[in-house]
MARBA-780835 format. One record per residue: residue in three letters; residue number from 1; z, x negated, y of N, C-alpha, C, O in turn. Coordinates in nm, 3 decimals. Atoms other than C-alpha are relative to their C-alpha. Layout:
- aa,i,nw,nu,nv,caw,cau,cav,cw,cu,cv,ow,ou,ov
- ala,NUM,Z,X,Y,Z,X,Y,Z,X,Y,Z,X,Y
...
***
This chain:
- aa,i,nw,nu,nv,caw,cau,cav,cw,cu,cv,ow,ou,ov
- unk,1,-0.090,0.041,0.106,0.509,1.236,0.898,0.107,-0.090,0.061,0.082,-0.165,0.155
- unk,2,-0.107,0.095,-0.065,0.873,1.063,0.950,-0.003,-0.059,-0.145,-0.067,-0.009,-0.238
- unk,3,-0.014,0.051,0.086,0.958,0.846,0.712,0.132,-0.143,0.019,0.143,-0.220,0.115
- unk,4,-0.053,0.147,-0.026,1.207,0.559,0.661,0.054,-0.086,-0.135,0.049,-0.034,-0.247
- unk,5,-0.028,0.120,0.107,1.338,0.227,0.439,0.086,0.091,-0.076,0.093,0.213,-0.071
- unk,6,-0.109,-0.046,0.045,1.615,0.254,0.224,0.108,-0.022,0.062,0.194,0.064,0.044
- unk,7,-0.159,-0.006,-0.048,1.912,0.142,0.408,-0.080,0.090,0.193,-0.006,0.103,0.290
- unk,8,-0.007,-0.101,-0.116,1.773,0.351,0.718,-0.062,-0.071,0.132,-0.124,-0.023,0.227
- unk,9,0.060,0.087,-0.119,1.698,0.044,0.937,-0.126,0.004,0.084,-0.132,0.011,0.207
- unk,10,0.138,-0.038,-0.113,1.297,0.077,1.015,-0.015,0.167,-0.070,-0.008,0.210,-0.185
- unk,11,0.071,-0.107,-0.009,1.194,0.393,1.044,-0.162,0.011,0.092,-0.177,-0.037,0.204
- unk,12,0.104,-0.001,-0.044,0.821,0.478,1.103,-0.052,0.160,0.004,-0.046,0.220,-0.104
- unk,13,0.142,-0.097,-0.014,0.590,0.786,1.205,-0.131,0.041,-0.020,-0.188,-0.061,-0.059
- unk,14,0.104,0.038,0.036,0.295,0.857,1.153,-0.123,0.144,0.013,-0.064,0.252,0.009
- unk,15,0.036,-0.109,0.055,0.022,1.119,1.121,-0.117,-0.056,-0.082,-0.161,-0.171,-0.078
- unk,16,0.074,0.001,0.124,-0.219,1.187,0.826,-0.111,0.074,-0.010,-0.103,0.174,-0.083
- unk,17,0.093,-0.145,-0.032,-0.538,1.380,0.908,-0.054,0.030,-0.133,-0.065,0.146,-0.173
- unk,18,0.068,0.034,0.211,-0.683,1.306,0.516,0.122,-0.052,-0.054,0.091,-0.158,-0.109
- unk,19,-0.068,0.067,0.092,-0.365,1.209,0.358,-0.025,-0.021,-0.150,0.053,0.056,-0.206
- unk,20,0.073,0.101,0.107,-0.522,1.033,0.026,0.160,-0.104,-0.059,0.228,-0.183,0.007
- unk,21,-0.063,0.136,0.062,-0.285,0.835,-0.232,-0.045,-0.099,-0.038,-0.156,-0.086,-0.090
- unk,22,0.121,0.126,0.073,-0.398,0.480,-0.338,0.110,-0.062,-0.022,0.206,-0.086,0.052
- unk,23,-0.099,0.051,0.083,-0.222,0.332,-0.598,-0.085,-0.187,0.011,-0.187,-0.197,0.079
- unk,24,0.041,0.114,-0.019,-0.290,-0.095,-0.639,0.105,-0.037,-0.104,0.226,-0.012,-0.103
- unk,25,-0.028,0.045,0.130,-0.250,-0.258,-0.982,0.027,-0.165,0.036,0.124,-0.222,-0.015
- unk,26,-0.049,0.108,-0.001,-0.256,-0.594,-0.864,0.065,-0.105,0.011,0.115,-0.103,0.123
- unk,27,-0.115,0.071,0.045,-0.040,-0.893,-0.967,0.091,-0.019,0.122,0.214,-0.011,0.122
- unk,28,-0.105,0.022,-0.165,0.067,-0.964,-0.566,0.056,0.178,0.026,0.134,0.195,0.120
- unk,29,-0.043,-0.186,0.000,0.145,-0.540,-0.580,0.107,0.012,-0.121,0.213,0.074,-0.124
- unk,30,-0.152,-0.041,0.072,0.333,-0.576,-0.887,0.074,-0.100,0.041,0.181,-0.040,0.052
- unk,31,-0.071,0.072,-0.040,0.504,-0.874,-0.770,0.118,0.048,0.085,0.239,0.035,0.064
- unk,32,-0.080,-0.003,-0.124,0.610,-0.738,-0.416,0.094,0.118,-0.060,0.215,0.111,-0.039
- unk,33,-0.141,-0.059,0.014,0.757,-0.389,-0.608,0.030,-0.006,-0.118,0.110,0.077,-0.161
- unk,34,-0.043,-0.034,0.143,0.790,-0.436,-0.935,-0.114,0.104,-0.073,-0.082,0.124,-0.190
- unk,35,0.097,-0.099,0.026,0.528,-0.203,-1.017,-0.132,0.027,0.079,-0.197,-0.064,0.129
- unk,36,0.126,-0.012,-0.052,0.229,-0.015,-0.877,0.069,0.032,0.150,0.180,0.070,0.186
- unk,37,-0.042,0.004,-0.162,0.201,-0.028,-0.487,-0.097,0.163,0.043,-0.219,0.174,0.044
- unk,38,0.078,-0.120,-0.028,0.118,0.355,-0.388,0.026,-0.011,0.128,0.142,-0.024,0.164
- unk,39,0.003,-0.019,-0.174,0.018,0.365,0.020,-0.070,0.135,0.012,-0.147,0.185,-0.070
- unk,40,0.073,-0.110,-0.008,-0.074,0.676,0.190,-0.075,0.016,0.116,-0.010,0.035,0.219
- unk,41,0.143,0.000,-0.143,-0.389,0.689,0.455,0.044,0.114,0.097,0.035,0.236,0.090
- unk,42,-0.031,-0.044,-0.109,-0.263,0.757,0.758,-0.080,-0.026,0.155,-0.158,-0.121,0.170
- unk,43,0.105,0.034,-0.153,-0.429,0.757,1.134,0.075,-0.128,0.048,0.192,-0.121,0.086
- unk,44,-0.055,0.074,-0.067,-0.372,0.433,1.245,0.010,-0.046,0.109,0.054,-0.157,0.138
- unk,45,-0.052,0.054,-0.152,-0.357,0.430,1.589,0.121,0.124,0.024,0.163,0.141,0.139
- unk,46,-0.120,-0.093,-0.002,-0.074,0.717,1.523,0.127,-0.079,-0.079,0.242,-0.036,-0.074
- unk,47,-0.157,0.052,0.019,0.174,0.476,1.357,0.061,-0.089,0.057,0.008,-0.188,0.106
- unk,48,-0.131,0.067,-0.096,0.492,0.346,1.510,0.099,-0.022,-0.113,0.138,0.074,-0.178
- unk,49,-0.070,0.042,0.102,0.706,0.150,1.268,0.129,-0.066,0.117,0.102,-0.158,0.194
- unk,50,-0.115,0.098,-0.102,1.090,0.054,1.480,0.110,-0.054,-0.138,0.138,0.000,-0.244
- unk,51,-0.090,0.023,0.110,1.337,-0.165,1.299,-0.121,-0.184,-0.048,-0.235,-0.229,-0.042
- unk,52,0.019,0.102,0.027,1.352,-0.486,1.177,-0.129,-0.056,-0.107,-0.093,-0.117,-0.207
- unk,53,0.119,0.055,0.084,1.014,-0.583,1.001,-0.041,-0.137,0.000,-0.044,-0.227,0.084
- unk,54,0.048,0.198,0.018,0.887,-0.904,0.837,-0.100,0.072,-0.059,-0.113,0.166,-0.137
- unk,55,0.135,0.018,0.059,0.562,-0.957,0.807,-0.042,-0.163,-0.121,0.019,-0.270,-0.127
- unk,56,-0.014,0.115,0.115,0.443,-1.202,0.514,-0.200,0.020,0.001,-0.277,0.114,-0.019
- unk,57,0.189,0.011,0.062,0.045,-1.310,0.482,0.004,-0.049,-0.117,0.055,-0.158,-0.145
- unk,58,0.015,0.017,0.148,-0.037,-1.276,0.114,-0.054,-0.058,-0.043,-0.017,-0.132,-0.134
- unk,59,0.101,0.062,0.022,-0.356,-1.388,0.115,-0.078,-0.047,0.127,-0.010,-0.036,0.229
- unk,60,0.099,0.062,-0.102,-0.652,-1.545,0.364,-0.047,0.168,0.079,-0.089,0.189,0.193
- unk,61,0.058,-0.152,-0.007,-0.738,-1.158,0.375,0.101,0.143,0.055,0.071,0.236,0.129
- unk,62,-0.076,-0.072,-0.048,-0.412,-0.979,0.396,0.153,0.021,0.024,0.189,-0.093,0.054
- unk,63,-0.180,0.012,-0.026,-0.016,-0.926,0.448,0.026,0.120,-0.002,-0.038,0.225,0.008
- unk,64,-0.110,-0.146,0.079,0.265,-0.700,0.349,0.116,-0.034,0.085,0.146,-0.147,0.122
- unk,65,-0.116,-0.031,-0.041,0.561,-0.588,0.502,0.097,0.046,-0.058,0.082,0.120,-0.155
- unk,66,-0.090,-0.037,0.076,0.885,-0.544,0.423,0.115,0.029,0.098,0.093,-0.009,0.213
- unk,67,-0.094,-0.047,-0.103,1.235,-0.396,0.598,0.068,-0.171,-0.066,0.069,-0.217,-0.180
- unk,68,-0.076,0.149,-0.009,1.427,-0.770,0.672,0.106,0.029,-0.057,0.152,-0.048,-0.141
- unk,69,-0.192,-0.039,0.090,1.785,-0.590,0.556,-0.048,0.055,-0.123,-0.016,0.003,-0.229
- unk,70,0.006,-0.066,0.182,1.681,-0.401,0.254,-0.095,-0.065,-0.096,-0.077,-0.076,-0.217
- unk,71,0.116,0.015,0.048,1.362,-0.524,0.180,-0.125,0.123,-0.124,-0.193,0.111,-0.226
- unk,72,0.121,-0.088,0.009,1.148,-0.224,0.134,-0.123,-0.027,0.001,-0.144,-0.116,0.085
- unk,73,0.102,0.026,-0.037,0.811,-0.238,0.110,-0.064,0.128,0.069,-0.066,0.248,0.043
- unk,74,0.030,-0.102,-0.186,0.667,-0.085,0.462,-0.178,-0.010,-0.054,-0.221,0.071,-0.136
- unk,75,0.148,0.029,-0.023,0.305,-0.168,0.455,-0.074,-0.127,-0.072,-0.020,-0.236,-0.091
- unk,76,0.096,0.121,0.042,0.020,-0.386,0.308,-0.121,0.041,0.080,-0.169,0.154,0.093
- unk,77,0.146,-0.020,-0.111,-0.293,-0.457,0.558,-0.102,-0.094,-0.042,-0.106,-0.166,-0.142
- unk,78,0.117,0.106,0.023,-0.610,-0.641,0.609,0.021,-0.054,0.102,0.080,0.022,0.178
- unk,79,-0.008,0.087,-0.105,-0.604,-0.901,0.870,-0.131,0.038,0.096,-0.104,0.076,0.210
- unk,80,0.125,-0.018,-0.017,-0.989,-0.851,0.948,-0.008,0.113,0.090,-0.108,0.121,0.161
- unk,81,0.044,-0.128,-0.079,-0.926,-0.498,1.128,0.190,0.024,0.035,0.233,0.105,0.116
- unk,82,-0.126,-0.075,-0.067,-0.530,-0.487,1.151,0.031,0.133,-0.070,0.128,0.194,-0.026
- unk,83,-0.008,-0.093,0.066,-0.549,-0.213,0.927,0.098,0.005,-0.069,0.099,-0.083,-0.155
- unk,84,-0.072,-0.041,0.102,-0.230,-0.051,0.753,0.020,0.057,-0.087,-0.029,0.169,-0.076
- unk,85,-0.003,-0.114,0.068,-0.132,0.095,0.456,0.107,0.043,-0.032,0.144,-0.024,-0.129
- unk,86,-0.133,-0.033,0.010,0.213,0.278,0.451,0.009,0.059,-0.153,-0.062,0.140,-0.213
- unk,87,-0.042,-0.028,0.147,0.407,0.275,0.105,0.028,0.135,0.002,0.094,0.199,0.084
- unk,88,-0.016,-0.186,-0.017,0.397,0.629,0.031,0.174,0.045,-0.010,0.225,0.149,0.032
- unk,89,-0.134,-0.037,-0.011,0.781,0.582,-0.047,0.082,0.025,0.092,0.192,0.078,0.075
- unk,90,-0.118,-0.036,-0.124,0.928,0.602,0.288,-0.054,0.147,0.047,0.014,0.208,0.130
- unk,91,0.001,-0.170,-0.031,0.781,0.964,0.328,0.084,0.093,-0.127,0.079,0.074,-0.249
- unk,92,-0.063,-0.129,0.122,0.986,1.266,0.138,-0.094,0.055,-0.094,-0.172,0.121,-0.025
- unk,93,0.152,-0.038,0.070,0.710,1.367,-0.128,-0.078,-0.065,-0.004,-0.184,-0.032,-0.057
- unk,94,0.156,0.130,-0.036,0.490,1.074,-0.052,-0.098,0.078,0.075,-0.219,0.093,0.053
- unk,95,0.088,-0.071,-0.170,0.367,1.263,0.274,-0.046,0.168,-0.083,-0.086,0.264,-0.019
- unk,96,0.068,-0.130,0.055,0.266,1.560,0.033,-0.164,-0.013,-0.063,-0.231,0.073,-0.118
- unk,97,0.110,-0.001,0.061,-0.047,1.384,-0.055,-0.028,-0.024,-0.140,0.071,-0.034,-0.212
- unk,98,0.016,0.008,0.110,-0.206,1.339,-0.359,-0.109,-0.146,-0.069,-0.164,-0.232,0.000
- unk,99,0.040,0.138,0.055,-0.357,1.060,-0.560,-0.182,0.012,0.000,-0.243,0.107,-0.048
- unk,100,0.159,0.029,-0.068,-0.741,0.962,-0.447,-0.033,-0.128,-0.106,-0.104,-0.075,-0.191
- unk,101,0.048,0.159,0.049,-0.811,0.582,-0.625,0.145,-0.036,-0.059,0.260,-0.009,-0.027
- unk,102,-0.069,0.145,0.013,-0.661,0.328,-0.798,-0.067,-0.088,0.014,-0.186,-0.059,0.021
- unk,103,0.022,0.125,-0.038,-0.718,-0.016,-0.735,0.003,-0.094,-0.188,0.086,-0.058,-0.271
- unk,104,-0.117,0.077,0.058,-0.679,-0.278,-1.005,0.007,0.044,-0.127,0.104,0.006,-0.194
- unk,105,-0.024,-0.136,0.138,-0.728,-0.027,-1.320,0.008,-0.130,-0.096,0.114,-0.134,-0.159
- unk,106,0.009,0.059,0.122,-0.837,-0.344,-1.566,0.136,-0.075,0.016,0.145,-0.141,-0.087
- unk,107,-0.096,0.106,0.013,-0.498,-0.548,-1.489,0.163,0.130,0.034,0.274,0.122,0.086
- unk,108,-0.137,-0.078,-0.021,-0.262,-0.261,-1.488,0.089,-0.004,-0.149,0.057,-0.019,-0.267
- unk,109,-0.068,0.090,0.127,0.020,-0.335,-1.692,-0.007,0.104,-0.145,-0.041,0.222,-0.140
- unk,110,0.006,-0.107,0.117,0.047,-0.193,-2.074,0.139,0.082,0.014,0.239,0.025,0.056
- unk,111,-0.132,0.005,-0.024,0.317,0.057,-2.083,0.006,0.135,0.116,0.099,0.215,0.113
- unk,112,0.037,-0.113,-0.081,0.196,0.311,-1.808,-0.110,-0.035,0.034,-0.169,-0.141,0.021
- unk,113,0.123,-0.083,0.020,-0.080,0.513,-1.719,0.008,0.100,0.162,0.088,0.194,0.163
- unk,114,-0.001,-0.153,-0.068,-0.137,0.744,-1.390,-0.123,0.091,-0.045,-0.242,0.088,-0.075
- unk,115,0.099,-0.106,0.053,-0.240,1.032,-1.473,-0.100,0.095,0.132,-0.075,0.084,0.251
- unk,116,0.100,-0.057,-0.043,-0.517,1.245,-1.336,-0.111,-0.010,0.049,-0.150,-0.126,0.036
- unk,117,0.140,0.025,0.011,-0.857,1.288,-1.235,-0.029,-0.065,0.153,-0.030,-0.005,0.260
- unk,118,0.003,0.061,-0.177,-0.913,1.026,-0.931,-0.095,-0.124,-0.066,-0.130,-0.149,-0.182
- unk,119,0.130,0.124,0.010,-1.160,0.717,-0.884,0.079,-0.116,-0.067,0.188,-0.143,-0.016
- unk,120,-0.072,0.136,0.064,-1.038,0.411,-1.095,-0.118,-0.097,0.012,-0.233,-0.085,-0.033
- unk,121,0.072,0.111,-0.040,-1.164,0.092,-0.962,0.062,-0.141,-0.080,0.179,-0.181,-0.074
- unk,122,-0.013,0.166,0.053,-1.180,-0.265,-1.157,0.050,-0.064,0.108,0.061,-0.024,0.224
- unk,123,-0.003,0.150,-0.106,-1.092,-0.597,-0.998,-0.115,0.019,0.093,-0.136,0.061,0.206
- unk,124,0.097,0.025,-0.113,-1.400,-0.677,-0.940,-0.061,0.109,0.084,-0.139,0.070,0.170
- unk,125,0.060,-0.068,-0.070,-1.493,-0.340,-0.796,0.099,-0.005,0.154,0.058,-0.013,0.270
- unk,126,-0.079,0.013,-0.090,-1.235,-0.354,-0.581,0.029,-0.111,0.118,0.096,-0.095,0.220
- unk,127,0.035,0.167,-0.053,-1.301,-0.732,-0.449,-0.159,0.042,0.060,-0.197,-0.013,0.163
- unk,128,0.124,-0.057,-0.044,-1.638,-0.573,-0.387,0.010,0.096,0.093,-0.098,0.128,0.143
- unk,129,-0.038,-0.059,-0.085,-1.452,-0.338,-0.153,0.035,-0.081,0.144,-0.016,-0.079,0.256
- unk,130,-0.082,0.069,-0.068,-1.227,-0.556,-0.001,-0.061,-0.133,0.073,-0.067,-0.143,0.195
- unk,131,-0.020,0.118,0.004,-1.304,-0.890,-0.008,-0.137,-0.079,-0.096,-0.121,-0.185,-0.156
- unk,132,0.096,0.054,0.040,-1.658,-0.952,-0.141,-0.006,-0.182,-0.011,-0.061,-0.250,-0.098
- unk,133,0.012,0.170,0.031,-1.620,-1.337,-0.095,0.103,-0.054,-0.044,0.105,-0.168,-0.089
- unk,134,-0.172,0.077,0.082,-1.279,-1.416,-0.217,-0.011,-0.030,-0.174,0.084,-0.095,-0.217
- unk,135,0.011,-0.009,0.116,-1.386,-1.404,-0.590,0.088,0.038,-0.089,0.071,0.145,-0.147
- unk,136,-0.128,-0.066,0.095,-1.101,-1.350,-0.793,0.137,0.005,0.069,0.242,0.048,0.020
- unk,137,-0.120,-0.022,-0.062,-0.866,-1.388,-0.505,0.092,0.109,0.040,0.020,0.201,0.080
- unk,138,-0.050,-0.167,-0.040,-0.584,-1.075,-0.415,0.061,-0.015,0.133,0.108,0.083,0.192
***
């Protein structure tokens, strides 16, 4: 997969052996776009992101990226493994994958809805993924 920001600046690569959508309801996700944060599971020792990136730690647990000129959102990770998750928006189609999970289902805002048949995870199930000791932290 190629993919890049909006004004063109980082561009990243990538490949996708399971490409999987995962949407993320929560308040630091709607914050960073305004909405839901959809990333798409990619091999991560296959991505190469060039171009001006800022990194930002969100929490004790993880950080988000963004393009420094446009401010795109590039990626949200875990600190714990270095692990990325590329916003499905800088691919054409959102890589061609399709929607796997949400995150976040009880705090998604009123007003929209994704549709179809995929795993919907609570907070706390999802803190039970992530971040078992953080308690209500995102």
């Amino acid at each position: 997969m190629s993919g890049r920001c909006l004004c063109g600046a980082v561009t990243v690569t990538a490949t996708a052996s399971d490409p999987i959508l995962r949407a993320c309801h929560c308040t630091m996700c709607q914050q960073h776009t305004s909405s839901v944060f959809v990333n798409i599971r990619a091999d991560q020792d296959s991505i190469v992101m060039n171009g001006p990136v800022k990194v930002f730690k969100s929490s004790d647990w993880a950080q988000r990226a963004f393009c420094e000129d446009c401010g795109s959102t590039l990626w949200y990770g875990l600190i714990h493994d270095n692990s990325r998750n590329l916003a499905a928006g800088l691919f054409e189609n959102a890589g061609g994958a399709t929607l796997a999970i949400e995150y976040y289902t009880d705090v998604c805002p009123q007003g929209y809805a994704l549709a179809g048949d995929h795993q919907k995870l609570t907070r706390k199930q999802t803190l039970a993924l992530f971040a078992p000791d953080e308690g209500e932290a995102q």
